[in-house]
N, C-alpha and C positions, 0 to 999 in steps of 0.2 A: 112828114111820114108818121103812120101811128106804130103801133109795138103790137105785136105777137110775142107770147111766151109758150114754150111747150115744155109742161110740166113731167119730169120721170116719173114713173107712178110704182116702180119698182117691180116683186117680182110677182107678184098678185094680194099679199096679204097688206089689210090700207096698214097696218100699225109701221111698216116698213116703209110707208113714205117719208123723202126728210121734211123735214119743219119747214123750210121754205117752199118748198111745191103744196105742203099741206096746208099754208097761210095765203096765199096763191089763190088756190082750186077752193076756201071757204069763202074769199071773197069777191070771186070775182060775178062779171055780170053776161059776161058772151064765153062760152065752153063749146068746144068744137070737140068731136073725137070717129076714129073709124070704128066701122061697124062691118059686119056681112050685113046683108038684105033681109028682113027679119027677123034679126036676132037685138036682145039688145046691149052687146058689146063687149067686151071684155074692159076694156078703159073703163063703160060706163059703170061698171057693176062693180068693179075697185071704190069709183067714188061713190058710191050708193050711201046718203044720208047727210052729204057734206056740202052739198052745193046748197047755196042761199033759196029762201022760196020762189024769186023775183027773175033768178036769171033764165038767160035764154040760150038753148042748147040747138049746136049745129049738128045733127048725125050724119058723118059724111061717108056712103055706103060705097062699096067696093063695087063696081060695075061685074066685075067674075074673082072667084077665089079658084079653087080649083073646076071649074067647068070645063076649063081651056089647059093645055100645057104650056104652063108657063115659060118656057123658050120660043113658042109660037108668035108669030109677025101677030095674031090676031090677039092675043091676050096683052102681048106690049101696047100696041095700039089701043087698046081700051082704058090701060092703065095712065097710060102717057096721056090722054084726052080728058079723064076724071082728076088727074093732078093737076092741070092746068086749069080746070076749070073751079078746083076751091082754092085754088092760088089765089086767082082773078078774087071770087069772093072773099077770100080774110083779106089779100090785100084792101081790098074797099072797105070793109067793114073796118076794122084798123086804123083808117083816116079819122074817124069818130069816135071809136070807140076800144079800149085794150082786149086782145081774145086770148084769151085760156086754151092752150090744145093740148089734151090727153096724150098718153103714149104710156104703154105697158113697157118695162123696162129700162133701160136707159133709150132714150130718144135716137142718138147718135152711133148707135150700138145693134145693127140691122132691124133701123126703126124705120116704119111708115114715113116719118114725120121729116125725115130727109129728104124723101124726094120734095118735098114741098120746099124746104129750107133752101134747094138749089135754088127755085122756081121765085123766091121771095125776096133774093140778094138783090139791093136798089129798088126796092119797090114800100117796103116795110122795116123800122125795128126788128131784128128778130131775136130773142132770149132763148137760151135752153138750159133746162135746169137738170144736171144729175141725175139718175136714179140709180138705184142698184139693179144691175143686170139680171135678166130671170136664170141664166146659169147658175150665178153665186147664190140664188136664193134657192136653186136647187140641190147644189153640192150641201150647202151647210143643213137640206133639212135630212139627208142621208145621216150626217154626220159624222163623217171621218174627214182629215185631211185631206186635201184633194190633190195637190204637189209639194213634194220634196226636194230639197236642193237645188240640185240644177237640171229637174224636169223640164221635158221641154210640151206646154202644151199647144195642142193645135185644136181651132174649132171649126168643125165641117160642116157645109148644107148638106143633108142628105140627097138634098136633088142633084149633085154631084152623077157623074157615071159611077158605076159600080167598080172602075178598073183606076178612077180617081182616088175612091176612097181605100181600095185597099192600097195605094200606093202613097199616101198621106197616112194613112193609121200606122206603116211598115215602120215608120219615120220618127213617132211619135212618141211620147211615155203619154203623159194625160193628156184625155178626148172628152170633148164636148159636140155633142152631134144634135146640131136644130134640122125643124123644119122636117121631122120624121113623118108623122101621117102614115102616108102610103105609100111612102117608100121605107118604111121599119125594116120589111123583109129584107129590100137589098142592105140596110145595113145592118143585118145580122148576118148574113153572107161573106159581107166583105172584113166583119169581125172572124169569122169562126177562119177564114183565109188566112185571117196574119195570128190568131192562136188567142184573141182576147174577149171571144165572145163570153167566156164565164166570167171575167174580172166587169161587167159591163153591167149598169144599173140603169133602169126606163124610171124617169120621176113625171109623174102625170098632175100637170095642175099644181105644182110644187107651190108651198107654202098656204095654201089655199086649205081652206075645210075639208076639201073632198078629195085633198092631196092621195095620190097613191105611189109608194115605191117598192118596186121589185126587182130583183137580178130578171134581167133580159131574158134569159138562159130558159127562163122558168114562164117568161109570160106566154101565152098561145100565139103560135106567130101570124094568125088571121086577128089578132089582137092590137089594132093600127088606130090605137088614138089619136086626135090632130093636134091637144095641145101639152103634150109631151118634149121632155129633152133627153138624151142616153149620153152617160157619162163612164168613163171608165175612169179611176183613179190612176196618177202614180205610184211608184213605187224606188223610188232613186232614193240618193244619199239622204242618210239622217244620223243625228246623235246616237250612240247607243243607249238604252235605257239602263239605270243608272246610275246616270253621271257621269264626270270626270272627277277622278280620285282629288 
């Protein structure tokens, strides 16, 4: 069997990759990574300058992102038929040669690169390398503590019902809400429902150049970025400031 590695690539800024995904992704010779359909990637544009002159790059495009509702029999079916079929191909390629696959955040951590992992068990090596979560890289570029003591956090899709998320946020001290887009509105909704739509921050693009963060409260709510995360902090037990005498 040959070996696949899917490299964490973190939370978009490359200096945040660890050493070994970054010694990895400088050497290797086959790099596979998702894409939408003319765009050229998010993965890819992380490792932008790093990859060897020689290697050969697989861009494996998403048959639909949102075109279709993603609950829908016809967007699974599209989805389930393009994973199986760059299954099929790295497993092959793999038998000769080691593949590098991209993955923006940690791989294992509502990553693309799972479903493949299923799809690869007994067929191929498979490696996965850490990365740091695009949350953590979001919370730390706000910069405050994000949980205290015995906060309990929960992390929501926002494609959730609306009557889900307010029944998980009711529950909660710190929130991390992916997967926002075009469903922002209903999770400003189902914030202002349980009382925390002001404590609640939108980080767009976090740690990146064009990073933007704003209190929610304040952004335009026709204002539905796709690669955004909304966070609310805790606020549970801490030391008092201080000291102890």
């Amino acid at each position: 069997m040959g070996k696949i590695i899917c490299t964490g690539l973190g939370p978009g800024d490359p200096d945040l990759i660890s050493v070994k995904s970054d010694r990895l992704i400088r050497s290797a010779r086959h790099v596979a990574y998702f894409r939408k359909a003319g765009r050229a990637g998010q993965a890819r544009r992380i490792v932008e300058g790093m990859l060897a002159a020689d290697v050969t790059e697989y861009a494996m495009e998403y048959p639909v992102t949102t075109e279709l509702p993603f609950d829908s029999p016809a967007y699974n079916q599209a989805l389930a038929q393009f994973y199986d079929e760059w299954a099929d191909r790295l497993a092959l390629l793999s038998q000769s040669a080691e593949v590098i696959v991209l993955c923006e955040g940690d791989p294992l951590f509502y990553g693309s690169f799972m479903h493949l992992h299923t799809r690869l068990q007994g067929r191929a090596e498979v490696e996965v390398i850490a990365g740091i979560t695009g949350m953590t890289g979001c919370w730390n570029a706000i910069g405050a503590p994000f949980t205290w003591g015995d906060d309990v956090l929960c992390v929501l899709m926002a494609t959730l019902p609306e009557a889900d998320l307010v029944a998980h946020m009711g529950r909660s001290d710190a929130m991390v809400v992916m997967k926002t887009g075009r469903n922002l509105p209903k999770v400003r909704q189902a914030l202002q429902a349980v009382g925390r739509l002001q404590d609640a921050w939108l980080v767009e693009r976090g740690t990146m150049p064009t990073q933007r963060i704003a209190k929610l409260a304040d952004v335009n709510p026709e204002d539905c970025p796709y690669f955004a995360i909304v966070l609310v902090h805790g606020q549970g037990r801490r030391p008092e400031l201080g000291g102890i005498e």
